[in-house]
C-alpha positions in Angstrom: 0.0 0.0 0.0 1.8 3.4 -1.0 1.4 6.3 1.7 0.4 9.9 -0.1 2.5 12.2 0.3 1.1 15.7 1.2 3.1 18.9 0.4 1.7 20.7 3.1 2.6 20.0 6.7 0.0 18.2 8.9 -1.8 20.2 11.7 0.3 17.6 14.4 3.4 19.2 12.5 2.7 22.6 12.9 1.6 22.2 16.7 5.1 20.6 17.1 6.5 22.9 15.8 4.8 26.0 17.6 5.6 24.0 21.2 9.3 23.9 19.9 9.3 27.5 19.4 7.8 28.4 22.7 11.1 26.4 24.1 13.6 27.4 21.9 13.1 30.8 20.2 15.1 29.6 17.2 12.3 27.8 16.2 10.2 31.0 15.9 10.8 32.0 12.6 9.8 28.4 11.1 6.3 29.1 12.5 6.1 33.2 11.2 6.5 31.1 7.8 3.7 29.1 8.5 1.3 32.1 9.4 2.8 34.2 6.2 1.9 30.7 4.2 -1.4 30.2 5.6 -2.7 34.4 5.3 -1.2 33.7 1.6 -3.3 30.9 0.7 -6.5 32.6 2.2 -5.8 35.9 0.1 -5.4 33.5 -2.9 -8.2 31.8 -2.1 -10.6 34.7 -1.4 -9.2 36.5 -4.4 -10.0 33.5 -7.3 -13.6 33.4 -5.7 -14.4 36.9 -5.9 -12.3 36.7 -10.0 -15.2 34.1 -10.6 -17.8 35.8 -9.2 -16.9 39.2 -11.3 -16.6 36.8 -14.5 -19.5 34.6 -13.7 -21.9 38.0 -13.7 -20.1 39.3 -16.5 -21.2 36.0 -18.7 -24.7 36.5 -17.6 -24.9 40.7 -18.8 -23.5 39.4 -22.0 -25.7 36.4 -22.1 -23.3 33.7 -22.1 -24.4 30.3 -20.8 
């Protein structure tokens, strides 16, 4: 049986990682990345939704099905 590979971390990851942090402040910038990744993929996310919500009512004013 093959295991899938994500390319994202897990949430058990990311909580390990934020305990390390609170230990060692080395560890702190590893979890700013994960915050800047996360607000990233939200903006994207948001962004394409509103894109297709401009372009679905623009098909519909020119009568496009």
């Amino acid at each position: 049986m093959s295991e899938r590979k994500s390319r994202y971390f897990s949430k058990t990851e990311i909580l390990l990682w934020i305990l390390a942090s609170a230990e060692d402040i080395r560890y702190l910038s590893v979890v700013v990345c994960f915050v800047a990744f996360l607000f990233n993929d939200l903006y994207g996310f948001v962004s394409w939704q509103r894109m297709k919500k401009r372009q679905t009512a623009a098909d519909l004013r020119l009568g496009k099905p």
